[in-house]
C-alpha positions as CSV (number, residue, x, y, z in Angstrom):
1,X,21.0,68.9,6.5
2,X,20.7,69.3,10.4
3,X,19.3,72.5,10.3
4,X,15.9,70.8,8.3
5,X,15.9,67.7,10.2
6,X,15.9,70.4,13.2
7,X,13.2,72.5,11.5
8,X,11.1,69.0,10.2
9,X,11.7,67.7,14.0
10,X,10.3,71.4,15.5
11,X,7.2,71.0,13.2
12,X,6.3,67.7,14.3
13,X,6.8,68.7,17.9
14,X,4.7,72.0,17.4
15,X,2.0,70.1,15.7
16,X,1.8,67.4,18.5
17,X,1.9,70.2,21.6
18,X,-0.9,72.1,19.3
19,X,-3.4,69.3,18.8
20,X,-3.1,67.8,22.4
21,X,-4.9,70.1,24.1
22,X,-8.0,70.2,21.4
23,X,-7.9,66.3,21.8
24,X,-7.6,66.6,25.8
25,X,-10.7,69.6,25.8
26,X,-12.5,66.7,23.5
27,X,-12.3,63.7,25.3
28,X,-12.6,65.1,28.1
29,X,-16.1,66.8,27.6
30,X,-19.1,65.4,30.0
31,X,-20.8,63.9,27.0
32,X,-17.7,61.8,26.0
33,X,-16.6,60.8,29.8
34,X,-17.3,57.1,29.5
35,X,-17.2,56.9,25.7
36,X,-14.6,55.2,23.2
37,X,-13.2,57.5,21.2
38,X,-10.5,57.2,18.4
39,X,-9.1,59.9,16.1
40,X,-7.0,60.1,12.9
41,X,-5.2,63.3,11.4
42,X,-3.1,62.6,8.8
43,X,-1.2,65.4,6.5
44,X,-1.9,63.9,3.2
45,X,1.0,64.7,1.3
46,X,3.4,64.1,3.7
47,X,2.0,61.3,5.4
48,X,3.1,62.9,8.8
49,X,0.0,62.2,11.5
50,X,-1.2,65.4,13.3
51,X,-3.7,64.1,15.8
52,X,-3.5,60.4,16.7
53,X,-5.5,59.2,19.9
54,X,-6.4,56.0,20.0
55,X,-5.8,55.6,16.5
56,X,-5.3,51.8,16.3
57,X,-8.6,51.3,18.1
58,X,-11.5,49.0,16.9
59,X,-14.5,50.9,17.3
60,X,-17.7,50.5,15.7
61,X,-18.3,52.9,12.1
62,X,-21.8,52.6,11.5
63,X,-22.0,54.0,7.9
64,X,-18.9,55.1,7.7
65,X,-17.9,51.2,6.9
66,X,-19.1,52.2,3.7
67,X,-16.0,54.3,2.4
68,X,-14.8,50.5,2.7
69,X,-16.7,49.0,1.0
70,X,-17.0,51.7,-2.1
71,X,-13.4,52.3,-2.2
72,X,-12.8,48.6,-2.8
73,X,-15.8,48.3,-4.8
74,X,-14.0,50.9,-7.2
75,X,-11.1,49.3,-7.0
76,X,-12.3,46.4,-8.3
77,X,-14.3,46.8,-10.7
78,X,-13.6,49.9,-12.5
79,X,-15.2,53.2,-11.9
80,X,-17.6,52.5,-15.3
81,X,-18.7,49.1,-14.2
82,X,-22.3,48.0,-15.2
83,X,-24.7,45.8,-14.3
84,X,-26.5,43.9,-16.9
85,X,-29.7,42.5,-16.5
86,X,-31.1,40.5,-19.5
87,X,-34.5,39.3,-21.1
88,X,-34.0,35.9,-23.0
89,X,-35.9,32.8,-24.2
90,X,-35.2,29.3,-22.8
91,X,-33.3,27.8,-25.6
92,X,-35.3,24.3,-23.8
93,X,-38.6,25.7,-24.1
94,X,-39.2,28.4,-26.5
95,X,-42.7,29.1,-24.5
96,X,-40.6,30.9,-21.3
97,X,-39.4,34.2,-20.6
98,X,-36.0,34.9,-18.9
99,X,-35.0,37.2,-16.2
100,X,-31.2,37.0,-15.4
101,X,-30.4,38.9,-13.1
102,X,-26.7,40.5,-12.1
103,X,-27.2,42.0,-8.7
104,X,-28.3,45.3,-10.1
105,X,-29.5,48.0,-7.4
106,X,-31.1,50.4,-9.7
107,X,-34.0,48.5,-11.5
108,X,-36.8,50.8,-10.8
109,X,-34.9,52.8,-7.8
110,X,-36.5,56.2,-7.3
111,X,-32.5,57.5,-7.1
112,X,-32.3,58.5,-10.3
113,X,-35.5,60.4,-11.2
114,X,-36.4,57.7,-14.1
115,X,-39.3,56.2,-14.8
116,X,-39.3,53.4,-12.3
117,X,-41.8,51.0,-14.8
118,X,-38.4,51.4,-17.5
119,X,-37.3,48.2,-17.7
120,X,-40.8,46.6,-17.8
121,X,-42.0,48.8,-20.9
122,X,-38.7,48.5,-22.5
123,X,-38.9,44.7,-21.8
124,X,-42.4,44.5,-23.2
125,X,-41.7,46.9,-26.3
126,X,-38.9,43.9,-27.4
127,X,-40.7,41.0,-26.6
128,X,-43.1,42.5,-29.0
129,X,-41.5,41.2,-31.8
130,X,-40.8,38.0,-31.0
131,X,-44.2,36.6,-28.8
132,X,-47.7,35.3,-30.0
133,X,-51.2,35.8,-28.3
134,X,-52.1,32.1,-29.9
135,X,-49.4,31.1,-27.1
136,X,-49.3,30.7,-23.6
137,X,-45.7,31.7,-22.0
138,X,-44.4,31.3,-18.4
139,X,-41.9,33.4,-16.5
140,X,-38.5,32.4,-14.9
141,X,-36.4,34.7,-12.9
142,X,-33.1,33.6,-12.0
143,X,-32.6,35.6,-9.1
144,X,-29.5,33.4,-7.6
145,X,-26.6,35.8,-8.3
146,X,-26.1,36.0,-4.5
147,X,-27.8,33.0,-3.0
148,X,-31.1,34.2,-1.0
149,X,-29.5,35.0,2.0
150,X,-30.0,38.7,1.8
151,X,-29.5,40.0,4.6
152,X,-26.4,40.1,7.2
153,X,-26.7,37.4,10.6
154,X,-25.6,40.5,12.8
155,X,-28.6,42.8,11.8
156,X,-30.8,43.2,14.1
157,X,-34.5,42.2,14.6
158,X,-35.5,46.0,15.1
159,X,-34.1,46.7,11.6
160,X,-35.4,43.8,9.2
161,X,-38.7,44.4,7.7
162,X,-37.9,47.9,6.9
163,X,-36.4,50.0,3.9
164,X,-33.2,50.4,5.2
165,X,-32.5,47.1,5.8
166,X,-33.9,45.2,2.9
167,X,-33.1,42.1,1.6
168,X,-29.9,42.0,-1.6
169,X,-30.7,39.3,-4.2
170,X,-29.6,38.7,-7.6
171,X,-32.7,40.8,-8.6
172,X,-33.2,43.8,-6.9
173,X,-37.0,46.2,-7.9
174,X,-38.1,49.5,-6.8
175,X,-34.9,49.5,-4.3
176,X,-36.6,46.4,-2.9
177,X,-38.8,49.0,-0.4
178,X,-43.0,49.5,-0.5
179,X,-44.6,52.5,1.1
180,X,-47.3,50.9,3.0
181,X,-50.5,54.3,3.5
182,X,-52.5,55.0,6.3
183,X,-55.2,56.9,7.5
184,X,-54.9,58.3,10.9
185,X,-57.8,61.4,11.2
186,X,-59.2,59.1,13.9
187,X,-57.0,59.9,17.0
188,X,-59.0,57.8,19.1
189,X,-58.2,54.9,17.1
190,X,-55.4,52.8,15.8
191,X,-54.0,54.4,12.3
192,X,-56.1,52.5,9.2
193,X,-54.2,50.5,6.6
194,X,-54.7,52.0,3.1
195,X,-52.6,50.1,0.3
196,X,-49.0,49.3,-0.6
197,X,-47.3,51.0,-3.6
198,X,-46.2,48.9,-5.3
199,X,-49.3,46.4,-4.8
200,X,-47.5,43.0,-3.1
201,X,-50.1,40.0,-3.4
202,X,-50.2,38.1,-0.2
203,X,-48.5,40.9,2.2
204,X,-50.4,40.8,5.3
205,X,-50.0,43.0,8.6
206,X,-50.8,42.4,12.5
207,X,-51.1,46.4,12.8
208,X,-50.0,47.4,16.7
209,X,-49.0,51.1,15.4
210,X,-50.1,53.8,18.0
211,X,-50.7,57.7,17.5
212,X,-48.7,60.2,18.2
213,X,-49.3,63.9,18.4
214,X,-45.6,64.8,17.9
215,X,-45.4,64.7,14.2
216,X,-42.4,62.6,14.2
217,X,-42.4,58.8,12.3
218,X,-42.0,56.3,14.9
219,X,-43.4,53.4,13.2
220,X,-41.6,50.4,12.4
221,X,-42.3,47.0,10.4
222,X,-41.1,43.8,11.8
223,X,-40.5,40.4,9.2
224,X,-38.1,38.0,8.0
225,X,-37.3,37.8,4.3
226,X,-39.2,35.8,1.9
227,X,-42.0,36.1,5.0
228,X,-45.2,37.9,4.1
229,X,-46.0,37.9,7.7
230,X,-44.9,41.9,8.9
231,X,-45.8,43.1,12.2
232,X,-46.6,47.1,12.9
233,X,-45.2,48.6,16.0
234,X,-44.2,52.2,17.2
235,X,-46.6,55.0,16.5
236,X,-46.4,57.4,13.8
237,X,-48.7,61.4,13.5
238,X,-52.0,61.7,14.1
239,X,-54.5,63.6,11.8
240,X,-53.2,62.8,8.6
241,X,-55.5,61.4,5.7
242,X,-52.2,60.1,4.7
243,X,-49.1,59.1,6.0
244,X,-46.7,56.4,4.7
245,X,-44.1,54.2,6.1
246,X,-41.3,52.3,3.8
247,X,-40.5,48.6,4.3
248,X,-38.6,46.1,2.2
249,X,-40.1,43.8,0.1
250,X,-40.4,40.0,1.0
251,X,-39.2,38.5,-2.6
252,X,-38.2,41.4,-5.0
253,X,-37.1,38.2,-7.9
254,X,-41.2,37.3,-7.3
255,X,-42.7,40.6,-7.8
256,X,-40.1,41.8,-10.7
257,X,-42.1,38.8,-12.1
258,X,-45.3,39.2,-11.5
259,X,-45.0,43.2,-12.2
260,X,-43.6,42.1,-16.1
261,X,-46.6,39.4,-16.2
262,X,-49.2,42.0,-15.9
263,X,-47.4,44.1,-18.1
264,X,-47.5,41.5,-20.9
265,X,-51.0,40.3,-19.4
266,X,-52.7,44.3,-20.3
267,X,-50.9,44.0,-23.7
268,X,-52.9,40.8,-24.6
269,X,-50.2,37.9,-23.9
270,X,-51.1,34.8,-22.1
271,X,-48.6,34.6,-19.0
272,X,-49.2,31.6,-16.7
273,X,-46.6,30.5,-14.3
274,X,-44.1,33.0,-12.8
275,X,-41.8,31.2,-11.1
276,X,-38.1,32.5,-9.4
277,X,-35.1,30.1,-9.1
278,X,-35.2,30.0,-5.2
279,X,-37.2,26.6,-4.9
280,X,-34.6,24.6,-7.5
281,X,-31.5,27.0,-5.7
282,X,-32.2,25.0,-2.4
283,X,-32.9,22.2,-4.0
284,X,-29.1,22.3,-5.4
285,X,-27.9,23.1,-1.7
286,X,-28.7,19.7,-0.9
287,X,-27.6,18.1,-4.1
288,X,-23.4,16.6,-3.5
289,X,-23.2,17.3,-7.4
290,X,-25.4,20.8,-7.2
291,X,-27.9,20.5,-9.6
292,X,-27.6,21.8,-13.4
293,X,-29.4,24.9,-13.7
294,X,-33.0,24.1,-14.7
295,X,-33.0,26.7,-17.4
296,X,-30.8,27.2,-20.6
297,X,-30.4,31.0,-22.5
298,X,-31.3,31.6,-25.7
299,X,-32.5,34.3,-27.9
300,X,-32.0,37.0,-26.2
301,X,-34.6,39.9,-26.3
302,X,-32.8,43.0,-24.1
303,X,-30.4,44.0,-21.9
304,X,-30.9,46.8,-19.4
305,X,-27.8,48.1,-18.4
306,X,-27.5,50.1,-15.2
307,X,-26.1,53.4,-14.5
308,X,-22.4,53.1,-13.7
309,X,-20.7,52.5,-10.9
310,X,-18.7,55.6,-10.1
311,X,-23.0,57.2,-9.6
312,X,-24.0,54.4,-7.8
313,X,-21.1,55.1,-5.6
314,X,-21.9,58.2,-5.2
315,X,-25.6,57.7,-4.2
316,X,-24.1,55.4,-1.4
317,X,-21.7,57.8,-0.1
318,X,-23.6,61.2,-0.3
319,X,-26.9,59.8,0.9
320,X,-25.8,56.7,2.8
321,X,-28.1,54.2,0.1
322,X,-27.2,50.9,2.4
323,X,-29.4,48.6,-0.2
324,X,-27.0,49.6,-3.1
325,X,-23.8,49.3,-0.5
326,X,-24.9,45.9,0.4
327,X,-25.0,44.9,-3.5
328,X,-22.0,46.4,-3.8
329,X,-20.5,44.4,-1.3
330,X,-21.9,41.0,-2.7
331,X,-21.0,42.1,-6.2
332,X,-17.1,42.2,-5.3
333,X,-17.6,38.8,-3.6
334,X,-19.7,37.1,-6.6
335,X,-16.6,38.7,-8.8
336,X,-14.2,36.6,-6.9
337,X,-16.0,33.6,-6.2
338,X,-18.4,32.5,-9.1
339,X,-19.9,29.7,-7.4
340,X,-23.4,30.6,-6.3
341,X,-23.6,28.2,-3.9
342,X,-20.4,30.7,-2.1
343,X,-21.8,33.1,0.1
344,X,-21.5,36.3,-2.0
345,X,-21.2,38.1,1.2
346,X,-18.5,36.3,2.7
347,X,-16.8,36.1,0.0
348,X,-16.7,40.0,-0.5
349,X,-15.9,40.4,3.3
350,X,-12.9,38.3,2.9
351,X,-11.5,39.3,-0.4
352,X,-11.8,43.4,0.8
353,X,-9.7,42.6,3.9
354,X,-6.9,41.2,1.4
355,X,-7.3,43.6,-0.9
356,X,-5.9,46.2,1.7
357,X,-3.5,44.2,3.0
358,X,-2.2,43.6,-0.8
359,X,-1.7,47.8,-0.8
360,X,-0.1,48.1,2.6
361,X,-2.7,49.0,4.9
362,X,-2.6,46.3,8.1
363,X,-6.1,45.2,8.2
364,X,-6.7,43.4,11.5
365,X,-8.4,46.3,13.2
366,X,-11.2,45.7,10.1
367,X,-13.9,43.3,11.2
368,X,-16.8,43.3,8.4
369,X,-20.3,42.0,8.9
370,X,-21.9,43.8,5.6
371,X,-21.2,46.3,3.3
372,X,-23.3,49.3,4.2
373,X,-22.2,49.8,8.3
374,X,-25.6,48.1,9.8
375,X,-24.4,45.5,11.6
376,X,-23.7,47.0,15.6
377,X,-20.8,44.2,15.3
378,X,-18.2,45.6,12.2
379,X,-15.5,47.5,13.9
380,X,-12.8,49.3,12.1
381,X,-9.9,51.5,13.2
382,X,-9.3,55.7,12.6
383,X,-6.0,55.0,11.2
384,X,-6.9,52.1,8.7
385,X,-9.7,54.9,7.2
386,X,-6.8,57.4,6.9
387,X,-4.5,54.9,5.2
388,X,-7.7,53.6,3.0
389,X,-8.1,57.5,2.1
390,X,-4.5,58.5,1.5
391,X,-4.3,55.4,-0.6
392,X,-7.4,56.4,-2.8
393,X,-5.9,60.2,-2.4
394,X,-2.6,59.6,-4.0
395,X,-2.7,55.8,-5.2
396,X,-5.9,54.8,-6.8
397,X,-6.4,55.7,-10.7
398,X,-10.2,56.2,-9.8
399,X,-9.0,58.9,-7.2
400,X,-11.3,61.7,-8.5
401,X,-14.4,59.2,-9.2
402,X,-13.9,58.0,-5.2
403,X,-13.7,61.6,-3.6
404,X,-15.9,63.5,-5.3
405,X,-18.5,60.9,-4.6
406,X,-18.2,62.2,-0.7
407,X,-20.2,64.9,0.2
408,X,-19.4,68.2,1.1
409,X,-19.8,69.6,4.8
410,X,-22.8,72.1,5.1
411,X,-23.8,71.8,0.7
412,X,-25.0,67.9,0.3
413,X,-26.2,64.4,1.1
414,X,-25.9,63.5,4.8
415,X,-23.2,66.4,5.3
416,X,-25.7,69.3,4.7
417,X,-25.8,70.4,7.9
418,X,-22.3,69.4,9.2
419,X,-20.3,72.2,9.7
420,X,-22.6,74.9,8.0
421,X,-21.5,78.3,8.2
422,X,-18.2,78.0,9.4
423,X,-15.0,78.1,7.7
424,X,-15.0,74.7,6.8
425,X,-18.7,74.5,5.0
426,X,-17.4,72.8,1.6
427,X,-14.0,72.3,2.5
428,X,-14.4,68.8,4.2
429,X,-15.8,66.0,1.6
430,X,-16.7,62.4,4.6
431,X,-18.7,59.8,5.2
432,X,-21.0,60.4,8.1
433,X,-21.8,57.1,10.5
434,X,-24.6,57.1,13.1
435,X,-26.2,54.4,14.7
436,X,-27.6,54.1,18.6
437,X,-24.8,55.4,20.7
438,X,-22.2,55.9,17.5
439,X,-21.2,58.9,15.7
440,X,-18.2,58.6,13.7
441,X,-17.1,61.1,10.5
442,X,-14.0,60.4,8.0
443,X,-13.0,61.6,4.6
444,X,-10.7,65.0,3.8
445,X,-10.5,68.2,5.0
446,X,-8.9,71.2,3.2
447,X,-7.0,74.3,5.0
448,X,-5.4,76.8,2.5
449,X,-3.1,74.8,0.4
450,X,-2.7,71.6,3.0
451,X,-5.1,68.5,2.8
452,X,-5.7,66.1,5.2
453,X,-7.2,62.9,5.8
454,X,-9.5,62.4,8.8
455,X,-11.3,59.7,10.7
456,X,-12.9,60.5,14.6
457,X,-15.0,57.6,15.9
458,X,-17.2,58.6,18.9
459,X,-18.9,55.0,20.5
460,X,-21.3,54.4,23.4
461,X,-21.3,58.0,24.8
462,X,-24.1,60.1,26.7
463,X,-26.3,62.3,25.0
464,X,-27.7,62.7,22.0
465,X,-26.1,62.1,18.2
466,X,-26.5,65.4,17.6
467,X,-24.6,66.9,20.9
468,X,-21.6,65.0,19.8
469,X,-21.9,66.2,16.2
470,X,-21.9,69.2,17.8
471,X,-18.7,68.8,19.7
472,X,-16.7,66.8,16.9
473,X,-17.6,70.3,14.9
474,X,-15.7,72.1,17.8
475,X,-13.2,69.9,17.6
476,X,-12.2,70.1,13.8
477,X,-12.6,74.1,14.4
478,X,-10.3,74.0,16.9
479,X,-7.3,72.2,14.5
C-alpha cells in the first residue's frame, strides 16, 4: 500500500514539475505580460488536476459562458425538448387568429436549411379548412413568454441593433435578423440603401456608413428594440453592386404577424388588425391584480413543433448561435418561474447558479448577465468549467448529446481552424470565447487512452485574438 501511495504521490509530483514550466513559458510571453490568465487541466477519470494557475479566478468567458448555459439547458429540460408554437381561434371571438408563442428560436432560422416561409404555408394550409372569405379576421400574437425585455442591461450600445445581439421574445422569426442591401459602385459616395429581406414596414435608417477599399465588413447598425429608428455607422467594401449587412429585427411578434397576414391576404382572406400582446403586457405591469389575459384559446388549427433541443444545442455550441443561447437561457428561467411578469432572464440566471451548486460545483466564481457570453460583465472561473465538464463527462445521462454538440479542433464550427494540422486536429471537442481583449477555450482534449477536461481564459492582453490563439495552441502542444 505504501509503495502506490509512493508511485500515485511520484505521479502527481512529475505531472506538477512537467506542466510548470509550459505554464511559466505561457504567462510569461510578451503578449500575455499584463494579462489575466487562468487555466484548468483536469484528468477526467481520475479527477487529479494537471495544470492549475489561477484556477479559481473570475475572468471574463465571452462565449464560452455558453457551455453554461447549454449544459444546464440539457439538464433541465431533456435532450429531446421541444418548443411548440401553436395556431388557434379565440374561443371569445371566433373572427381572431392566435399566435402563441413558446420562445422558439428556429421559426424561419436559416440554421437548418428549411424553408424559412414553413410555418406560414403550413399555418395557412390548416386555416384553410376552417376560415371564410365572407369574413373579416384579425390577428393576435401572444408574444409574452419572456416579457419584452429582450435583450441583457450589460450589452453594450455598439452591439444592439445588429444580428448578433438581437432581441429574445416569446416569438422569435427568421432568427429575428434582416439583411439590409446596398449599392456601393460609387466610391466617391456614401454606399446606397437597396432593401431589407425580409421587407420590415416602417424601418428607417440615418445612413453614416463610409467606404472602404479593404474588402472587410466594418459596418454596424445602431437601435434600441421595439425602435424603428437604426443608425449606419462604420464603412463596409467599395465596388460592389451588392453587399449586405445583418441587423435584428425591431418586433419579431409584429412582423411574424404581419408576414402570416399577407399570407392569408394573397390567398383571398380578409385580415384587418394584427395586433401583438406587448401594449395589454404593460398594461398588466401596472395593474396590482395583473390583468387577465385579453385573449382565450380555442380550436386549435396547428402546432409547429421545433427541432429538438440536443440540435439546437449543438448549433449554439459549434457555431456560437447567441440568439438561440439567449432563448435557451430564458427558456430554463420561464420553466421555473411561470409568471410572465418574472424576468425570464433572471430567473434562468438564478436557478443555473443553484443548479450547480445542487451537483457540487461551488458556484460563486459564476457571475451571469445572459446566456450566450455577450455581456463584457459575466465572469466565470477555469475550474468551475472543468467541474461543469467532468460533471456532464461522467454524471449527466445526456453526456453524449452535450459533448458531441462541441466542435472538433481543426474539422467544425468555430474550431475549424484551432489547432489544424497538428496532433490534436479532432482530438479536442471546446467552446471557443472571443470578445475585445478576451480569448478563452474549454471543453476535452484526448491523448492516447487519457481524457481531460480543459478551461484557459486569456483577458485584457496585447495583441491581437489571433496571436494568443496562436500561443494557447503552443501551450496545449506543449502538455
Amino acid at each position: 500500500m505504501l509503495k502506490t501511495l509512493n508511485t500515485t504521490i511520484l505521479i502527481l509530483v512529475s505531472c506538477i514539475a512537467f506542466s510548470q514550466p509550459a505554464v511559466q513559458q505561457f504567462t510569461n510571453n510578451p503578449i500575455l505580460k499584463h494579462a489575466s490568465v487562468g487555466i484548468s487541466v483536469v484528468d477526467i477519470s481520475s479527477g487529479r488536476s494537471i495544470v492549475s494557475h489561477n484556477a479559481e479566478k473570475s475572468l471574463t468567458p465571452a462565449s464560452v459562458l455558453k457551455l453554461v448555459t447549454t449544459a444546464t439547458a440539457i439538464e433541465t429540460l431533456g435532450d429531446n425538448y421541444r418548443y411548440r408554437t401553436e395556431v388557434a381561434f379565440d374561443a371569445n371571438d371566433p373572427s381572431r387568429i392566435l399566435v402563441i408563442g413558446a420562445g422558439d428560436p428556429t421559426l424561419g432560422s436559416e440554421v437548418f436549411s428549411e424553408n424559412p416561409n414553413g410555418f406560414f404555408v403550413n399555418s395557412l394550409q390548416l386555416l384553410n379548412k376552417s376560415l371564410s372569405k365572407d369574413r373579416s379576421y384579425s390577428l393576435y400574437i401572444v408574444d409574452n413568454l419572456f416579457g419584452y425585455e429582450g435583450v441583457s442591461p450589460e450589452w453594450t450600445w455598439i452591439d444592439l441593433g445588429n444580428y448578433y445581439a438581437s432581441g429574445s421574445y416569446g416569438i422569435s422569426i427568421f432568427d429575428n435578423s434582416y439583411r439590409l442591401f446596398f449599392n456601393t459602385v460609387d466610391k466617391k459616395s456614401c454606399p446606397v440603401i437597396v432593401r431589407t429581406e425580409p421587407q420590415i414596414k416602417g424601418l428607417t435608417f440615418r445612413n453614416e456608413l463610409k467606404l472602404n477599399n479593404t474588402g472587410r465588413d466594418n459596418g454596424y447598425i445602431y437601435g434600441a428594440p421595439f425602435s424603428y429608428d437604426r443608425a449606419l455607422r462604420g464603412d463596409i467594401p467599395g465596388g460592389r453592386t451588392s453587399f449586405s449587412i445583418k441587423g435584428d429585427i425591431p418586433d419579431p411578434g409584429l412582423l411574424l404577424g404581419e408576414t402570416l397576414a399577407d399570407h392569408l391576404r394573397k390567398a383571398g382572406y380578409k385580415v384587418g388588425e394584427v395586433k401583438t400582446a406587448r401594449e395589454d403586457y404593460l398594461a398588466g405591469m401596472c395593474s396590482p391584480l395583473k390583468a387577465q389575459p385579453a385573449y382565450k384559446v380555442g380550436q386549435s388549427v396547428f402546432t409547429q413543433l421545433s427541432r429538438p433541443l440536443y440540435e439546437i444545442v449543438r448549433e449554439v455550441n459549434v457555431e456560437s448561435n447567441n440568439h438561440y443561447a439567449e432563448h435557451l437561457i430564458r427558456t430554463v428561467g420561464r420553466n421555473v418561474k411561470s409568471d410572465i411578469y418574472e424576468n425570464a432572464l433572471d430567473a434562468g440566471i438564478e436557478y443555473t447558479g443553484e443548479f450547480w451548486k445542487t451537483k457540487g460545483i461551488e458556484n460563486i466564481s459564476l457571475q451571469m448577465h445572459d446566456g450566450s457570453g455577450l455581456a463584457p460583465q459575466n465572469a466565470v472561473s477555469p475550474k468551475f468549467l472543468t467541474d461543469l465538464l467532468i460533471y456532464m463527462h461522467n454524471d449527466s445521462k445526456y453526456s453524449e448529446a452535450f459533448i458531441s454538440s462541441l466542435p472538433k479542433s481543426g474539422q467544425d464550427g468555430t474550431l475549424r481552424g484551432f489547432m489544424r494540422n497538428t496532433k490534436y486536429t479532432g482530438k479536442i471537442v471546446a467552446k471557443s470565447g472571443s470578445i475585445g481583449g478576451v480569448q478563452c477555450y474549454a471543453g476535452y482534449l484526448s491523448d492516447g487512452n487519457k481524457k481531460y477536461a480543459f478551461a484557459i481564459m486569456v483577458n485584457k492582453f496585447n495583441g491581437t485574438n489571433a496571436q494568443v490563439r496562436a500561443i494557447i495552441e503552443q501551450f496545449l502542444l506543449s502538455l
